[in-house]
N, C-alpha and C positions, 0 to 999 in steps of 0.2 A: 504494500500500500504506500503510495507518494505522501511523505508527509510535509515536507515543504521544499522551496529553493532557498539554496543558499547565496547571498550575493557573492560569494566569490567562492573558491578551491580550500584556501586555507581556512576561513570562517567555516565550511562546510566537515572538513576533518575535524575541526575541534568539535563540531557536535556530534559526530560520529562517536569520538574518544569517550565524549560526557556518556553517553547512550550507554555504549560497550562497556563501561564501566561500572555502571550500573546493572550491567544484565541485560541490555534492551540489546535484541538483534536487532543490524539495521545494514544498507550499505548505499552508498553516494556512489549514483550514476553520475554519467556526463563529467566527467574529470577530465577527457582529453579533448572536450569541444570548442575548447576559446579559443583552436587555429581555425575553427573552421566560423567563427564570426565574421560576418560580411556575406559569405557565402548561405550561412543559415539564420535565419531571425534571430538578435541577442536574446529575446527570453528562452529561447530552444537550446543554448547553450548552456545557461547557468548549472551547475551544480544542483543536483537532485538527492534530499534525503528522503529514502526508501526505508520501512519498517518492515521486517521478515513476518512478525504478527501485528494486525490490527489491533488486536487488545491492547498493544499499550500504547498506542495514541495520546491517549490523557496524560500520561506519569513521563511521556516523552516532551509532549509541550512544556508539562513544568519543568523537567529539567531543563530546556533548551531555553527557555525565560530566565530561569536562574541562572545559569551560566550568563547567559548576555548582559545580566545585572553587573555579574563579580561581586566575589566578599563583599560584606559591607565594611563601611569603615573601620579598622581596628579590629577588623576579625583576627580572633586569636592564630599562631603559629599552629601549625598539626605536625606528628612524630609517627615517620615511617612505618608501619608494624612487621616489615621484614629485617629493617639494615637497623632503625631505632635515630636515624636522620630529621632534624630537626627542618621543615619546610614553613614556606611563607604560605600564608591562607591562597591566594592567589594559583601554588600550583595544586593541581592533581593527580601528579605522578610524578614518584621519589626521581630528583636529579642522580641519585646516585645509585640505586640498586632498579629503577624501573617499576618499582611494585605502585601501584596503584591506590591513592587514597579511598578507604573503605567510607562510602557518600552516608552511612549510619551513624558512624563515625565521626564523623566531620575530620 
């Protein structure tokens, strides 16, 4: 199920990553279509996030709203639960060991 366009490539993998990380199947079509802009309508290029299940629709838009927001201000650091790596609220996935911030967790 298409669940929305992304205005660009890189904005569209970050919400692929937020999704995945949470659980949510999903995958971003149209990744190789901005050589062919001009030749095909710009909205028929953008980036396409796709959901493997429809059931999470809902719990996808809110994550992809949250994410767009970012922490709020002075949101606390969070600590790796693989390597024990100290991160800025900001990321969500360890610079150092790659493990993924658990979204329960914060």
């Amino acid at each position: 199920m298409k669940l929305m366009r992304a205005p660009n490539l890189i904005i569209g993998q970050h919400w692929v990553n937020v999704l995945e990380t949470a659980g949510i199947a999903c995958e971003l079509h149209n990744r190789y279509l901005n050589g062919a802009l001009g030749e095909i309508p710009a909205d028929q290029c953008a980036p396409e996030l796709w959901l493997v299940d429809e059931r999470d629709e809902v719990i996808a838009r809110r994550l992809i709203e949250a994410a767009s927001r970012g922490p709020a201000p002075g949101a606390p650091q969070w600590q790796c639960q693989q390597c024990g790596e100290m991160l800025e609220a900001q990321f969500t996935v360890c610079w150092q060991c790659g493990t993924a911030r658990d979204p329960l967790l914060g």
